[in-house]
ZAMARGU-4260 file (C-alpha; in steps of 0.2 Angstrom, whole numbers, plus 5000, padded with zeros to 4 digits):
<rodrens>
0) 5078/5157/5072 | 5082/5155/5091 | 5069/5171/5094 | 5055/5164/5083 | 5059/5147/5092
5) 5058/5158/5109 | 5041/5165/5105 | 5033/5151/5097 | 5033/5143/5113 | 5023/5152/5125
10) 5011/5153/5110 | 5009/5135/5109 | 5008/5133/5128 | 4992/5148/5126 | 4984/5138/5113
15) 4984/5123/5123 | 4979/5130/5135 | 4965/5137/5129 | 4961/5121/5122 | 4961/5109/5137
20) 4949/5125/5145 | 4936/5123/5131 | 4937/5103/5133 | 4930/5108/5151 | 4918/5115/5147
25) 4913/5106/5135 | 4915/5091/5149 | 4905/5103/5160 | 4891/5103/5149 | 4891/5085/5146
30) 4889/5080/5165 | 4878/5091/5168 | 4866/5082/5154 | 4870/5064/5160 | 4864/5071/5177
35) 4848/5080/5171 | 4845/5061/5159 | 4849/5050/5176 | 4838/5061/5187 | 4825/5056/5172
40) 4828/5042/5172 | 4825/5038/5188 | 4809/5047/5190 | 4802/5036/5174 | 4810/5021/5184
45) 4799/5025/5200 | 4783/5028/5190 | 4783/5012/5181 | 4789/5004/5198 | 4770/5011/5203
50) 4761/5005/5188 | 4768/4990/5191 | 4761/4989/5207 | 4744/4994/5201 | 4742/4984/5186
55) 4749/4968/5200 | 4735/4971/5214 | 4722/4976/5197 | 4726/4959/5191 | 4726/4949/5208
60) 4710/4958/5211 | 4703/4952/5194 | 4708/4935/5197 | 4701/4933/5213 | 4687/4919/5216
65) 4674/4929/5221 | 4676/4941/5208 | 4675/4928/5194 | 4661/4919/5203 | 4652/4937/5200
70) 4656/4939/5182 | 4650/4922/5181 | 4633/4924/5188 | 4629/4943/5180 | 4638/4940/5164
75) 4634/4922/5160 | 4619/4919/5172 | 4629/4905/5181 | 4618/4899/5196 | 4629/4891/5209
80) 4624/4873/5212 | 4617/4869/5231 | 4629/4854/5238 | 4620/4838/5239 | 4617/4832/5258
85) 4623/4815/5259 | 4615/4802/5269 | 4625/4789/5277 | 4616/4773/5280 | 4625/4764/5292
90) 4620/4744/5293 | 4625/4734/5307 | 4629/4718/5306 | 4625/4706/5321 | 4637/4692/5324
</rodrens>
């Protein structure tokens, strides 16, 4: 029994062994993938970081007062009104 025991051991010790090299790589594999996903990732981030830049200045552009004073005159045929000119009468009074 002592020299099944003896010979058991080492085996055991091998098979371990062998396992904690597979959960390397296994690990291995497995940051390499979150790696290639985060450099993705961050790619994806930086493109909607730039379409978010364009759709702002599109939008700011859209709503700016002379652009919705020309969509109102060629769209709607809007005609911007002249101001009046006021006349200021000014009375004096003689005391």
């Amino acid at each position: 029994m002592s020299k099944e025991f003896h010979y058991l051991i080492p085996f055991f010790m091998l098979l371990f062994l062998c396992f904690l090299c597979l959960e390397q790589i296994k690990l291995s594999f497995e940051i390499n993938r979150l790696n290639t996903n985060q450099q993705n990732l961050y790619i994806e981030y930086e493109d909607f970081k730039d379409r978010n830049i364009k759709l702002l200045t599109q939008f700011y552009s859209n709503n700016s007062p002379a652009t919705i004073e020309k969509e109102a005159i060629e769209t709607l045929g809007m005609v911007k009104k002249k101001p009046k000119q006021l006349e200021r009468k000014i009375e004096k009074n003689e005391n």
